[in-house]
C-alpha positions in Angstrom: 37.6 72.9 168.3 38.8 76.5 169.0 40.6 78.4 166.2 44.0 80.0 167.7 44.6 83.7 167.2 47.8 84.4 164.9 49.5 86.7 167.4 52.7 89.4 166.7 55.4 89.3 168.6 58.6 90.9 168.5 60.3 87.5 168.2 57.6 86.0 165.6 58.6 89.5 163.9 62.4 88.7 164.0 61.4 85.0 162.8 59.9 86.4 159.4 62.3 89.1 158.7 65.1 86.5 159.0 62.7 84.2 156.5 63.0 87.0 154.1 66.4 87.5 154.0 66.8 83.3 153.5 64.6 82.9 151.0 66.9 81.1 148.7 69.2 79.1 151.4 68.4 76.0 154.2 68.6 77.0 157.3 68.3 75.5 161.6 66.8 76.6 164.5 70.1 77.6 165.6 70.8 79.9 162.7 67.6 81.9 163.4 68.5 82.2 167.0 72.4 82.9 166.1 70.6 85.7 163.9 68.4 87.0 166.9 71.0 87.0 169.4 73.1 89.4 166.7 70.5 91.5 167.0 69.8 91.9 170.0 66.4 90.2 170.5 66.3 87.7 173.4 64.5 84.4 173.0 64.5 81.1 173.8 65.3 77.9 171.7 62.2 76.5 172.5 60.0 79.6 171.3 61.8 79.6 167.9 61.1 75.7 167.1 57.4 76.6 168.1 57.3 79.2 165.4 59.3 77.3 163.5 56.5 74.2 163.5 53.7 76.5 162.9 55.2 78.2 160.1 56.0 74.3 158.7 52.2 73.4 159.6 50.8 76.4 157.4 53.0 75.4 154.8 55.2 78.1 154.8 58.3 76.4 154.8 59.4 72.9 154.6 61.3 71.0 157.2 63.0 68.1 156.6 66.3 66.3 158.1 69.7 65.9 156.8 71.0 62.7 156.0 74.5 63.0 157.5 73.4 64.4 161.2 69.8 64.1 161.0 69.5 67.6 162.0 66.4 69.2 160.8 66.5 72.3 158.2 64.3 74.2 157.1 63.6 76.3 153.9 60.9 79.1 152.9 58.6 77.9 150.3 57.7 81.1 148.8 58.5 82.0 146.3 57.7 78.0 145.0 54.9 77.9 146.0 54.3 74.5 144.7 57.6 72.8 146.6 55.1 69.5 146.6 55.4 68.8 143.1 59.3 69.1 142.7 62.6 67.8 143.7 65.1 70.1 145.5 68.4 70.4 145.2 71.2 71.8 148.2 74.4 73.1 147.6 76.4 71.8 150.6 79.0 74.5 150.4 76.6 77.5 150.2 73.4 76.3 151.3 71.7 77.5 148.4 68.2 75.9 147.5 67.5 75.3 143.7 63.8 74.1 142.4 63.9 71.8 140.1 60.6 73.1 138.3 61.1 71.9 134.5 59.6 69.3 132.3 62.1 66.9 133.2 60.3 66.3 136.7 57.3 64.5 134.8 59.6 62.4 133.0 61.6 61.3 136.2 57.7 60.7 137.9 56.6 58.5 134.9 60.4 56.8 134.9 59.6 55.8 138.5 56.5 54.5 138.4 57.0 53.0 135.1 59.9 51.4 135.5 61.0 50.4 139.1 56.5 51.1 140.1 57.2 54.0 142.8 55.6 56.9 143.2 58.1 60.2 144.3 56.7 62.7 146.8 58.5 65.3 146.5 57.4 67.5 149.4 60.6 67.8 151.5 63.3 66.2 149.0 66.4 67.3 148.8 69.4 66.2 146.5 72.9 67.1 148.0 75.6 68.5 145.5 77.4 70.9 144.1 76.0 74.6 142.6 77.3 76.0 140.0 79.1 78.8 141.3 80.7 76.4 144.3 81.9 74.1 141.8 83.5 76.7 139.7 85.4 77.6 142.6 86.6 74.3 143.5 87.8 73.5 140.3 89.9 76.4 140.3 91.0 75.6 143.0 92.1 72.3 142.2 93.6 73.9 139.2 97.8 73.7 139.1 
């Protein structure tokens, strides 16, 4: 089996700049091309879910599907780089990404298997809800 070269290109360029500046937030295929088009870069769907896949396949980022369109997003792993071992959660207003990296995973692990025997994996989990900042703002807003 041949090793494959890891060559630049001004679209696999355009494809990590936009990973840097979305570190923290989900993302599509179509986002990274909505971006690319905004700056002028031409390039076609297809060549941004191949990058898209090889990035995933290096572990890079995580892809996974949402549950109300099955639509698949994806999210950088770095700085976490151990996304495997924790639950994420999603705000759905903002997109924002939060790790749950804190002692309560292992006790929501040994809950699972303890009590109901099931094991998590946690590598592409994602809990829908609410940040804190999004459901400030809703609540004033609901405020008379």
């Amino acid at each position: 089996m041949s090793e494959q070269k890891n060559y630049r290109t001004k679209s696999k360029d355009a494809i990590m700049e936009y990973l840097q500046t979305h570190t923290e937030h989900s993302f599509s295929a179509y986002d990274v091309r909505e971006y690319m088009q905004e700056n002028g870069i031409q390039v076609n769907l297809t060549t941004i879910y191949r990058n898209l896949d090889k990035l995933t396949e290096n572990g890079e980022i995580m892809k996974y599907k949402t549950a109300e369109d099955e639509c698949c997003r994806y999210q950088c792993v770095k700085p976490h780089a151990h996304c495997s071992e924790h639950i994420h959660m999603q705000c759905r207003e903002c997109g924002k990404i939060l790790h749950m990296e804190c002692h309560f995973m292992e006790e929501l692990k040994k809950h699972l298997f303890e009590h109901h025997k099931f094991t998590i994996e946690c590598t592409n989990s994602v809990l829908m809800g609410l940040c804190e900042n999004c459901k400030n703002n809703v609540t004033v807003q609901h405020q008379p």
